[in-house]
C-alpha positions in Angstrom: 117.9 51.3 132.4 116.1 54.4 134.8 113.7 53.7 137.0 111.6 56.4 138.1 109.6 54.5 140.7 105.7 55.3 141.4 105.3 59.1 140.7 106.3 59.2 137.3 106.1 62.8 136.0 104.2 61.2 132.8 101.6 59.8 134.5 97.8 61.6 135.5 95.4 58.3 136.6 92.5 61.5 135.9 93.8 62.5 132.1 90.9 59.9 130.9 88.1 61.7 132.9 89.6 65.0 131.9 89.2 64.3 128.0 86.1 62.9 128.6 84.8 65.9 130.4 86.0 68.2 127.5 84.5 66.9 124.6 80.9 66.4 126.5 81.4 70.4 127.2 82.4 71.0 123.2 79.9 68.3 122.2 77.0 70.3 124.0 78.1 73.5 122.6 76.0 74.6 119.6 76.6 77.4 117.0 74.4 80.2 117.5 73.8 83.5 115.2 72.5 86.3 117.0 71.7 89.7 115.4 71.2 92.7 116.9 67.7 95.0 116.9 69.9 97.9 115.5 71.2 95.6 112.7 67.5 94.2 111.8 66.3 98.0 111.8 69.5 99.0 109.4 68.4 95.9 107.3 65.0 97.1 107.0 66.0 100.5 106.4 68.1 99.5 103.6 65.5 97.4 101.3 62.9 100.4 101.5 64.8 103.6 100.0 62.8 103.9 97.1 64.3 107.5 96.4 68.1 106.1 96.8 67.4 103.4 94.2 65.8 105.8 91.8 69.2 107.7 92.4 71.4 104.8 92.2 69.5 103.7 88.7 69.8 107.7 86.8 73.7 107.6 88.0 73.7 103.9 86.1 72.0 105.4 83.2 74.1 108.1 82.7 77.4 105.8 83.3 76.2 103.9 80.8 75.1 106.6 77.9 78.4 108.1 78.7 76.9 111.3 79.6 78.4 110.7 83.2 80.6 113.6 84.4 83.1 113.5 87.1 83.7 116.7 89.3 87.0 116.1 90.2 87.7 119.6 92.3 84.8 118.3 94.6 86.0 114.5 95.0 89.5 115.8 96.0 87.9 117.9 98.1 85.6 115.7 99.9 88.9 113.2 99.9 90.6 115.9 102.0 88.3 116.3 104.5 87.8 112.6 104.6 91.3 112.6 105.6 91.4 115.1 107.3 88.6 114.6 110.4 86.3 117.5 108.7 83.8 115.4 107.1 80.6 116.0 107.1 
C-alpha cells in the first residue's frame, strides 16, 4: 500500500469553485447573430434587380423551348482568364 501523505498530486480543495465558475460564465453566454451594414445593403440590392430577373426568366425561356445556344469559344475563353488572373 503507498502513501502519498497530504499533498497528493490528485487533489485541488478549489476544483469545485473552478467548475462552478465556468459554467455560470458559459451559462450567461448567449448566442448572438450579427450582420453587417454591407451585407443588409447586398441583401437589399439583391431583391430589387428587376432588369436581372427579366434576364434570368428569357435565358429560362429559351432553356426550356430549346432554342438555347451555348457559345462555347467564349466560355473557354472567359474560363481562361478566370484562371488565369485576367478577368474582368
Amino acid at each position: 500500500m503507498k502513501i502519498n501523505g497530504p499533498n497528493q498530486t490528485n487533489f485541488n480543495p478549489y476544483k469545485q469553485h473552478l467548475q462552478k465558475q465556468i459554467e455560470s460564465k458559459q451559462a450567461m453566454r448567449q448566442d448572438q447573430l450579427e450582420i453587417s451594414k454591407q451585407a443588409k445593403q447586398l441583401q437589399e440590392e439583391e431583391k430589387s434587380n428587376p432588369i436581372r430577373e427579366a434576364h434570368v426568366a428569357k435565358i429560362k425561356e429559351a432553356v426550356e423551348s430549346r432554342e438555347y445556344r451555348i457559345n462555347y469559344e467564349k466560355t473557354a475563353e472567359k474560363m481562361m482568364d478566370y484562371w488565369s488572373g485576367k478577368e474582368s
